[in-house]
py3Dmol code that shows the C-alpha trace and the ligand (Angstrom):
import py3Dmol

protein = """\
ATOM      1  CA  UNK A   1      45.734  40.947 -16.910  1.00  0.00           C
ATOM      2  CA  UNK A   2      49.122  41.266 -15.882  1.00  0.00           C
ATOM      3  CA  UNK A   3      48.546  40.512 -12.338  1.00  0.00           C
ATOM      4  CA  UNK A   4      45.672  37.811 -12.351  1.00  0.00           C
ATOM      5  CA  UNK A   5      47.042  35.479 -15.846  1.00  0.00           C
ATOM      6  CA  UNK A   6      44.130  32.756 -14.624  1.00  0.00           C
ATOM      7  CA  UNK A   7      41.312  35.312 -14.341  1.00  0.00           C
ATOM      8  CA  UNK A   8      38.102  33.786 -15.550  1.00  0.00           C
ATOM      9  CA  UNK A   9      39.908  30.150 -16.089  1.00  0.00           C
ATOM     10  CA  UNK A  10      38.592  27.207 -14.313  1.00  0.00           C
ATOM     11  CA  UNK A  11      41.599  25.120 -13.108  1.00  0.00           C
ATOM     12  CA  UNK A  12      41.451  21.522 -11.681  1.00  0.00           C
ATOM     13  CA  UNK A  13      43.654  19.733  -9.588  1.00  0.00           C
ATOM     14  CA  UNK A  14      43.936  16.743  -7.974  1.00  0.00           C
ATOM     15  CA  UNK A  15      46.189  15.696  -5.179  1.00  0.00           C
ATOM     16  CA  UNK A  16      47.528  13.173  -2.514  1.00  0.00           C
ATOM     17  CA  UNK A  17      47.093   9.801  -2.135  1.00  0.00           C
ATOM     18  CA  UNK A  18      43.941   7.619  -2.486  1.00  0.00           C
ATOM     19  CA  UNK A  19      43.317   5.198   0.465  1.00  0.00           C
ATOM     20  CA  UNK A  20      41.741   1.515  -0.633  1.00  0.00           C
ATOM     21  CA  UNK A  21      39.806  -0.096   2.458  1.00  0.00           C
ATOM     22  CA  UNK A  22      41.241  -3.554   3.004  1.00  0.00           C
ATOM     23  CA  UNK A  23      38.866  -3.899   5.840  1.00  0.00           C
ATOM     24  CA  UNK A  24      37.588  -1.335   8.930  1.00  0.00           C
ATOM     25  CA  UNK A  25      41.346  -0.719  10.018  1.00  0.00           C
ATOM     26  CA  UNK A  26      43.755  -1.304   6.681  1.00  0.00           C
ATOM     27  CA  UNK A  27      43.714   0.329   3.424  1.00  0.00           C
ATOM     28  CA  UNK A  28      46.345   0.398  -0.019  1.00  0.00           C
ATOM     29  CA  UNK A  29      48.030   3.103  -0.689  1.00  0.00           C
ATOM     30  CA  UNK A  30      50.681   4.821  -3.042  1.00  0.00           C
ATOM     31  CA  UNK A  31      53.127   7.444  -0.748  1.00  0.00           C
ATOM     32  CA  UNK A  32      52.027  11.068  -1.488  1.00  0.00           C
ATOM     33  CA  UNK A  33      52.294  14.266   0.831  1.00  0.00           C
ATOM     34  CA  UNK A  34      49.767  16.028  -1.285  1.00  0.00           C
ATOM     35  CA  UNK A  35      52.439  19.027  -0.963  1.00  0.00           C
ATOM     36  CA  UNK A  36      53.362  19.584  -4.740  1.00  0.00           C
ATOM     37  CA  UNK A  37      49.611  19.309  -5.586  1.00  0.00           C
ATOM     38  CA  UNK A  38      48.142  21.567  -2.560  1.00  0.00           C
ATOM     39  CA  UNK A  39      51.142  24.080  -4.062  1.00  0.00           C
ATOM     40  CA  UNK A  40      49.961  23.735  -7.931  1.00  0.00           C
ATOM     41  CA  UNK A  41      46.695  24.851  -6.581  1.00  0.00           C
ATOM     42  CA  UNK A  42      47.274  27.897  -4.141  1.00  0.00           C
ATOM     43  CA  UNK A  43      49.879  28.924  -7.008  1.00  0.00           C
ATOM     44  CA  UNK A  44      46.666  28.546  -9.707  1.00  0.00           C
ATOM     45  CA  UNK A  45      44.562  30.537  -7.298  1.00  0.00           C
ATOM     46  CA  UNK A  46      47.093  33.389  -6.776  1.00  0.00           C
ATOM     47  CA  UNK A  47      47.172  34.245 -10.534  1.00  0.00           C
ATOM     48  CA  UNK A  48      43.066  34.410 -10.224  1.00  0.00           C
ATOM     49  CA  UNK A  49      41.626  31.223 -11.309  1.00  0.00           C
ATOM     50  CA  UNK A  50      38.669  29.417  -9.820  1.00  0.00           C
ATOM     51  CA  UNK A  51      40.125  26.104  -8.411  1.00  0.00           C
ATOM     52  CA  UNK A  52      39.097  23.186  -7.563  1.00  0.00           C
ATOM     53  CA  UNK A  53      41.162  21.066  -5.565  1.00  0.00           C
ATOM     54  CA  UNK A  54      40.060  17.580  -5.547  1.00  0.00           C
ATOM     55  CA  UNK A  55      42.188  16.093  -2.303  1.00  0.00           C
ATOM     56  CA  UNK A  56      42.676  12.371  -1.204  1.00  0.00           C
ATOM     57  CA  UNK A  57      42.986  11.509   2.391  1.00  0.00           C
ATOM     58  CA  UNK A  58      46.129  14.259   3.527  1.00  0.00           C
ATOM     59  CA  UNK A  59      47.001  16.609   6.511  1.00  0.00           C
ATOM     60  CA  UNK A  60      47.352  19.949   4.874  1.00  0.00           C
ATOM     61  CA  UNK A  61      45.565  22.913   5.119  1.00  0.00           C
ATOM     62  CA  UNK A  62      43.488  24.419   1.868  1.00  0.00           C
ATOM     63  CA  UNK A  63      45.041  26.955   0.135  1.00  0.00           C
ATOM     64  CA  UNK A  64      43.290  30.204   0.237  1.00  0.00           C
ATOM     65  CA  UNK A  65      40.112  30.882  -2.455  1.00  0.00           C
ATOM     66  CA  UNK A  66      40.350  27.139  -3.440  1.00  0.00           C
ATOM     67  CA  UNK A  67      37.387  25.219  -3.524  1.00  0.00           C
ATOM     68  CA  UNK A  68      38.162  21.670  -2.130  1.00  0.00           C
ATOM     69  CA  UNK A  69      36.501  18.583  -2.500  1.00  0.00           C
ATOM     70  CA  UNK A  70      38.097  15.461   0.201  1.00  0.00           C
ATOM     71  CA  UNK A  71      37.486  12.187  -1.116  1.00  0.00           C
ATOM     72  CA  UNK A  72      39.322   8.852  -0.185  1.00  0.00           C
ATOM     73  CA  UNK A  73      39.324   6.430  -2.818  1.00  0.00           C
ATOM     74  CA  UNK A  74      40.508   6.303  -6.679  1.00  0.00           C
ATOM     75  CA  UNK A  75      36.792   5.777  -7.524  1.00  0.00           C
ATOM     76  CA  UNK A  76      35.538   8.444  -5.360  1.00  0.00           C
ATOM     77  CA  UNK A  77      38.452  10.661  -6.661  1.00  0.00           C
ATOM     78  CA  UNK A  78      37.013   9.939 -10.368  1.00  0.00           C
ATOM     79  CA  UNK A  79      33.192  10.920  -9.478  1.00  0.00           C
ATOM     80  CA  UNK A  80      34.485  13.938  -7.876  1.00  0.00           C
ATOM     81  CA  UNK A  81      36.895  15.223 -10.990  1.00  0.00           C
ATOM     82  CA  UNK A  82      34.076  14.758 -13.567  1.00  0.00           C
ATOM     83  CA  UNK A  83      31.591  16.760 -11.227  1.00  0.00           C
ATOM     84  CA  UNK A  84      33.973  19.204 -11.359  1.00  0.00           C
ATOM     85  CA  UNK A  85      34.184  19.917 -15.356  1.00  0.00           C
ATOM     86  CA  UNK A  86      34.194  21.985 -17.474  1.00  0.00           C
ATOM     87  CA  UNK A  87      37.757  23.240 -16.658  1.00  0.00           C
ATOM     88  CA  UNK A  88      40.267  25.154 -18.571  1.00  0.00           C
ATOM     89  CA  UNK A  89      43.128  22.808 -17.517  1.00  0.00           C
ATOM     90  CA  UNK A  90      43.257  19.612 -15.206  1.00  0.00           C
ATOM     91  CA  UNK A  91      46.501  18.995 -13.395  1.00  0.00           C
ATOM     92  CA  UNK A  92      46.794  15.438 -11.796  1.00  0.00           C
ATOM     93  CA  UNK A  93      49.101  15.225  -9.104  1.00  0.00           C
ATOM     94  CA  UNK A  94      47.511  12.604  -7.364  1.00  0.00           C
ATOM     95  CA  UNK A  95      48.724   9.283  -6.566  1.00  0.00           C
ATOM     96  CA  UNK A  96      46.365   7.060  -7.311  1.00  0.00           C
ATOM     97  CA  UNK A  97      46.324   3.705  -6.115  1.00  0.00           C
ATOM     98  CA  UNK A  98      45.956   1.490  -9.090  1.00  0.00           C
ATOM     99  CA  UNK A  99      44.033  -1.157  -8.016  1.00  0.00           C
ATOM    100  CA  UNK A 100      41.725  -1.807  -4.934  1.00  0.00           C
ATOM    101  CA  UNK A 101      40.542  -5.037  -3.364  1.00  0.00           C
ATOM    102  CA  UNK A 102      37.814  -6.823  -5.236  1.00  0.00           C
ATOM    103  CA  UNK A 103      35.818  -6.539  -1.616  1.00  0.00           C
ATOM    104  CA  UNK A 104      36.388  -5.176   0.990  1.00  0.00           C
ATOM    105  CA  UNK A 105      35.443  -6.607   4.012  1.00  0.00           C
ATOM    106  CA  UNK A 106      32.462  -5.323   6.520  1.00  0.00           C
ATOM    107  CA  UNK A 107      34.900  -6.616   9.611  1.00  0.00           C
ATOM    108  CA  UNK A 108      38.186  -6.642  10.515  1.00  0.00           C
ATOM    109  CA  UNK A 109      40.457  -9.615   8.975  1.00  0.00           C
ATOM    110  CA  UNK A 110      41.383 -12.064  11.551  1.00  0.00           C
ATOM    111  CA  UNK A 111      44.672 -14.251  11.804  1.00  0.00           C
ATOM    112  CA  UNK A 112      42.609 -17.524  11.791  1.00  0.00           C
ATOM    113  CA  UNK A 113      45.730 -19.688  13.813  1.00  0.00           C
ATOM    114  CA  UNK A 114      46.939 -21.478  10.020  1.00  0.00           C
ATOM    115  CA  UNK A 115      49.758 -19.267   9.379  1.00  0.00           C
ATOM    116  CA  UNK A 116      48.414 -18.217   5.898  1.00  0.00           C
ATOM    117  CA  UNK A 117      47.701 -14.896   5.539  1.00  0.00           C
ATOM    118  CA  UNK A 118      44.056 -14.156   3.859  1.00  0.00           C
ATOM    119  CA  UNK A 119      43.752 -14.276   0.317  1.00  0.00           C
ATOM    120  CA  UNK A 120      43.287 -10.502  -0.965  1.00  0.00           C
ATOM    121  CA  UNK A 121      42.548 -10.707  -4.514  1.00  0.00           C
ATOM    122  CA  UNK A 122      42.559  -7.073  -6.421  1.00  0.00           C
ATOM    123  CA  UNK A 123      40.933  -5.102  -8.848  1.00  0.00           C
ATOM    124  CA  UNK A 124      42.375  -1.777 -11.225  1.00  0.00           C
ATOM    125  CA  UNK A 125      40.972   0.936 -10.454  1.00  0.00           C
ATOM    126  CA  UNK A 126      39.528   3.573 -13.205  1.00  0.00           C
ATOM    127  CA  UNK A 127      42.980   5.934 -14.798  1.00  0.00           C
ATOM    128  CA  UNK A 128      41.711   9.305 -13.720  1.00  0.00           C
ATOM    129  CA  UNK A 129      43.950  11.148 -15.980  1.00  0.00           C
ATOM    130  CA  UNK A 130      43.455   8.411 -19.129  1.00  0.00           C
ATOM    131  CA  UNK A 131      39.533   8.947 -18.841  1.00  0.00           C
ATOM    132  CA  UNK A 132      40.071  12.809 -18.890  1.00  0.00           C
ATOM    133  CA  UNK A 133      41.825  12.270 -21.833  1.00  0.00           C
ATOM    134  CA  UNK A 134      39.125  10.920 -23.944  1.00  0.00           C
ATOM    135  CA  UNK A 135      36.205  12.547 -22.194  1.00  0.00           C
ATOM    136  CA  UNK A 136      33.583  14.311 -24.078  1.00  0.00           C
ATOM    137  CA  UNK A 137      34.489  17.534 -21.723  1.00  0.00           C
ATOM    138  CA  UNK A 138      38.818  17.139 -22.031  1.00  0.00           C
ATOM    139  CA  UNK A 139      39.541  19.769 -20.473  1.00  0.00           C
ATOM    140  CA  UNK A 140      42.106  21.872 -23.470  1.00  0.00           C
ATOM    141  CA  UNK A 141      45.058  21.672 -21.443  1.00  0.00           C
ATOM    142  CA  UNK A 142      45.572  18.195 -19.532  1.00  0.00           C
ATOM    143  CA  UNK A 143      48.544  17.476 -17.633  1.00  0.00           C
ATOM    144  CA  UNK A 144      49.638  14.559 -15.955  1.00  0.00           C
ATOM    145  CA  UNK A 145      52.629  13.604 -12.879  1.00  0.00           C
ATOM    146  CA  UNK A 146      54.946  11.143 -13.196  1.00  0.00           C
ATOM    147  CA  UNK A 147      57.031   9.805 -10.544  1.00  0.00           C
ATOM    148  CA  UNK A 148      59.778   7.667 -12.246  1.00  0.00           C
ATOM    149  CA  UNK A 149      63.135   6.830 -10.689  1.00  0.00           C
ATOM    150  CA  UNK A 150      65.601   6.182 -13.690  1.00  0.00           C
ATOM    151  CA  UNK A 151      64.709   7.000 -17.514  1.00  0.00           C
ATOM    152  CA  UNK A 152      62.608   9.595 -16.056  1.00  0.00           C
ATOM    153  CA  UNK A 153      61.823  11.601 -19.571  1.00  0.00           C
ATOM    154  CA  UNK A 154      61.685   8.627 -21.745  1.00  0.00           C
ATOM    155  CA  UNK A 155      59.051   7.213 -19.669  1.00  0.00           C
ATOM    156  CA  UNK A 156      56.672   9.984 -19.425  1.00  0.00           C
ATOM    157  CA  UNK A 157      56.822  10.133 -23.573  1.00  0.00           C
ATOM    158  CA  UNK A 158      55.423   6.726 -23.384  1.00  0.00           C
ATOM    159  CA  UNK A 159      52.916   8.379 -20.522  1.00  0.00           C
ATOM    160  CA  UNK A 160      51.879  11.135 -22.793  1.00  0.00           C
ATOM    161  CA  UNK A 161      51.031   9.123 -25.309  1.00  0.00           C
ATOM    162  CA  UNK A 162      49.020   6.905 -23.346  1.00  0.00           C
ATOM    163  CA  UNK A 163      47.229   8.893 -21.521  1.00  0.00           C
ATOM    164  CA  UNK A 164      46.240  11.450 -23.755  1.00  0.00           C
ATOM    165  CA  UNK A 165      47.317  14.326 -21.674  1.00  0.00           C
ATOM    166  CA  UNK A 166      49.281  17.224 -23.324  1.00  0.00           C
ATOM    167  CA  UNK A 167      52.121  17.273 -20.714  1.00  0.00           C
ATOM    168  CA  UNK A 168      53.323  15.118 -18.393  1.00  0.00           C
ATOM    169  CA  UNK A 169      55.333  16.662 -15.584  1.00  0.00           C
ATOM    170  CA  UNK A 170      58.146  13.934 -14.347  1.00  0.00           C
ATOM    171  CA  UNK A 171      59.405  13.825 -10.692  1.00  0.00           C
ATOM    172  CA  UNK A 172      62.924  12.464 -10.649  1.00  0.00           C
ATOM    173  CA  UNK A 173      61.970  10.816  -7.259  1.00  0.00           C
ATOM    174  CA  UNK A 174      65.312   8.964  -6.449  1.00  0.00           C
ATOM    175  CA  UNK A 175      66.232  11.937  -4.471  1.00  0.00           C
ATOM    176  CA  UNK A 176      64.657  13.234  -1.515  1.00  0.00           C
ATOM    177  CA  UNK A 177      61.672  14.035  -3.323  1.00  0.00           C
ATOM    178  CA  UNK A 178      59.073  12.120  -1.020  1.00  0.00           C
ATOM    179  CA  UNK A 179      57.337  14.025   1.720  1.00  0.00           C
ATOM    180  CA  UNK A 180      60.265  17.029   1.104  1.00  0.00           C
ATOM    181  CA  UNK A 181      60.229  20.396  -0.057  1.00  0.00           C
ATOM    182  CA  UNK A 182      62.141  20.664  -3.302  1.00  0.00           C
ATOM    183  CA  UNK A 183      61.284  18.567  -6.796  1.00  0.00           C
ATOM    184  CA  UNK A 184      63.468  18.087  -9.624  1.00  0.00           C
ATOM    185  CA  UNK A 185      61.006  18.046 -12.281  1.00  0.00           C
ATOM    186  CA  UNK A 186      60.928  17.876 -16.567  1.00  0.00           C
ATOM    187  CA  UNK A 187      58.212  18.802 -18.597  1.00  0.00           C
ATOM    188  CA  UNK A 188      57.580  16.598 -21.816  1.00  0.00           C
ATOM    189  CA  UNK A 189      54.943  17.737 -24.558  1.00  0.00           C
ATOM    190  CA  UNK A 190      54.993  16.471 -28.039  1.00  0.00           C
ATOM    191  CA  UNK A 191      57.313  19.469 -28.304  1.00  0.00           C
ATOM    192  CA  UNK A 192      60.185  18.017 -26.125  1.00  0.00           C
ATOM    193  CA  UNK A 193      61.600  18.054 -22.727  1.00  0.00           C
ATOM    194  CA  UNK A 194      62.433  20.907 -20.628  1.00  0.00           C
ATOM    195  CA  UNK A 195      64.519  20.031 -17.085  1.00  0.00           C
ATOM    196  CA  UNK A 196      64.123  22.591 -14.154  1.00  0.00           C
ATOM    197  CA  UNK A 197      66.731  22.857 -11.871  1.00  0.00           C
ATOM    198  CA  UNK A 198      65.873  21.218  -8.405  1.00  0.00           C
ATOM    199  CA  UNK A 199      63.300  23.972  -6.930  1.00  0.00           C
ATOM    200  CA  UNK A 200      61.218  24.459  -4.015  1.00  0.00           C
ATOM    201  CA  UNK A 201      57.854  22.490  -4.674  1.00  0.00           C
ATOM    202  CA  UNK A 202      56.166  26.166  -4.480  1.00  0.00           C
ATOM    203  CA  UNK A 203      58.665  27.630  -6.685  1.00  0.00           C
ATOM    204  CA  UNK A 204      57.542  24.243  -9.234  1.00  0.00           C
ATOM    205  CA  UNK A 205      54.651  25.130  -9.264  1.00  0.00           C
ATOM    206  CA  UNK A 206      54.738  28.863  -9.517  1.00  0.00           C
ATOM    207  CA  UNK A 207      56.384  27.896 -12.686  1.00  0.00           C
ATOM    208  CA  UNK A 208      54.055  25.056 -13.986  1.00  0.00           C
ATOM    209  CA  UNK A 209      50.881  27.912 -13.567  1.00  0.00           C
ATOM    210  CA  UNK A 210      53.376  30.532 -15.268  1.00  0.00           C
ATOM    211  CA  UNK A 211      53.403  27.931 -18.374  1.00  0.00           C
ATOM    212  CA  UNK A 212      49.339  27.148 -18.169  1.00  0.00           C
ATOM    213  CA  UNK A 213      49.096  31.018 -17.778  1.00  0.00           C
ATOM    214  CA  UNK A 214      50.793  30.809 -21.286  1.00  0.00           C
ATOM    215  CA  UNK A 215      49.610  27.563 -22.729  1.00  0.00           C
ATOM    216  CA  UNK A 216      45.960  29.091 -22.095  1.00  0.00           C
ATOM    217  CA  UNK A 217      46.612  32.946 -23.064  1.00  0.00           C
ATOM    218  CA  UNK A 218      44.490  33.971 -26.319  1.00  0.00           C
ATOM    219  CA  UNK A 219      47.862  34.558 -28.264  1.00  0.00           C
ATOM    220  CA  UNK A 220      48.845  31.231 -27.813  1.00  0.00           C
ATOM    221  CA  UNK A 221      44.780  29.680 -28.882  1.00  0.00           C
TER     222      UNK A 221
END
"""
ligand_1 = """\
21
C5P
O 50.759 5.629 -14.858
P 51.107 6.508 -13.707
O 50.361 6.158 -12.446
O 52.579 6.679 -13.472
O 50.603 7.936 -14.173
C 50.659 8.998 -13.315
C 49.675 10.060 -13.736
O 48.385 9.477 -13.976
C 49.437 11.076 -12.656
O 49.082 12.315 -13.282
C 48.276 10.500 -11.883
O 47.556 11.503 -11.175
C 47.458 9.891 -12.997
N 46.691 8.705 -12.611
C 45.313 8.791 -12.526
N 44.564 7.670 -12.215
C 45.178 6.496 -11.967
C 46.588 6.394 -12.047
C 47.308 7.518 -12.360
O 44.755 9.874 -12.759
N 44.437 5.429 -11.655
"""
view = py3Dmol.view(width=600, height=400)
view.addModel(protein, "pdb")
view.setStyle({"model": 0}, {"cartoon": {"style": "trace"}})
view.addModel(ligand_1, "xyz")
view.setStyle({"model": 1}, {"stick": {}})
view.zoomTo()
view.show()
């Protein structure tokens, strides 16, 4: 209907940051509020679709009606996404860390008096979105984030391509993007790019689940 576009639609959506242990007390990270995420999914729940909302290690509350699943690392993050298909659409607004430490360590790294810091050698981590892209259960509509800070729509062309998502959704982040309320945001499909004006993250994503709404209606199939 009118009202409830997502009725019936399983949506997915992941969010925040993922957290890396180091050791007991230190972790990598990427910086991520989780806001424009937690807001793609409340907005996806509003128009009537089951969602799941896989989270990484942030302070928000969960929207209302969304099912969410807290996990802390990229790894974890994965498990949790392909747990969670089949889905109409996946939107990744997560910040995954891209790699981890080949081991973390059982006790807390000591300064041990040489003035060399310990070696931390790293690993990449799985590409959430890129494995969603070739999985056996792609969800039809994938969509991917991109923060970029120059060249912002020319680099997510490259994204979509290599990813294998439909759209990628790039965040002009040299603003005040980070931890804020607004996002200046262009959509690029094989189609083109379309540039929003700088909007309240809710008001972004009231508009991105307007366009899935669309993308996923039977007149568009
Ligand atoms: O390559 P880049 O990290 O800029 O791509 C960003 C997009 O890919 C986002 O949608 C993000 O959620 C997703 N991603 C992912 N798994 C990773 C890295 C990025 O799903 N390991």
């Amino acid at each position: 209907t009118a009202e409830l576009p997502l009725k019936g639609r399983h949506i997915l959506v992941t969010a925040g940051p993922t957290h890396e242990p180091i050791d007991p007390v230190r972790y990598i990270a990427n910086r991520s509020s989780g806001k424009q995420g937690f807001a793609i999914a409340a907005a996806a729940a509003r128009a009537g679709a089951r969602v799941t909302l896989v989270a990484g290690p942030v302070q928000l509350p969960t929207p209302a009606a969304v099912d969410r699943v807290d996990v802390e690392t990229a790894r974890e993050m994965l498990a949790a996404v392909e747990a969670a298909l089949p889905a109409d659409a996946a939107i990744m607004v997560a910040a995954v860390a891209d790699w981890r430490t080949a081991d973390a360590s059982g006790q807390k790294l000591k300064k041990d008096g040489s003035g060399k810091p310990a070696p931390l050698p790293l690993v990449e981590n799985p590409d959430i979105l890129a494995t969603l892209g070739k999985h056996g259960q792609r969800p039809a509509l994938l969509i991917g984030f991109a923060a970029e800070t120059e060249k912002v729509a020319e680099h997510a062309q490259a994204k979509l391509a290599r990813k294998g998502a439909d759209w990628i959704i790039a965040n002009d982040v040299s603003g005040d993007v980070m931890g804020g309320d607004n996002n200046s945001v262009h959509i690029v499909t094989a189609n083109g790019v379309e540039s929003w004006e700088h909007l309240p993250k809710a008001g972004v994503a009231h508009r991105i689940i307007e366009k899935v709404a669309h993308a996923l209606s039977p007149a568009s199939d």
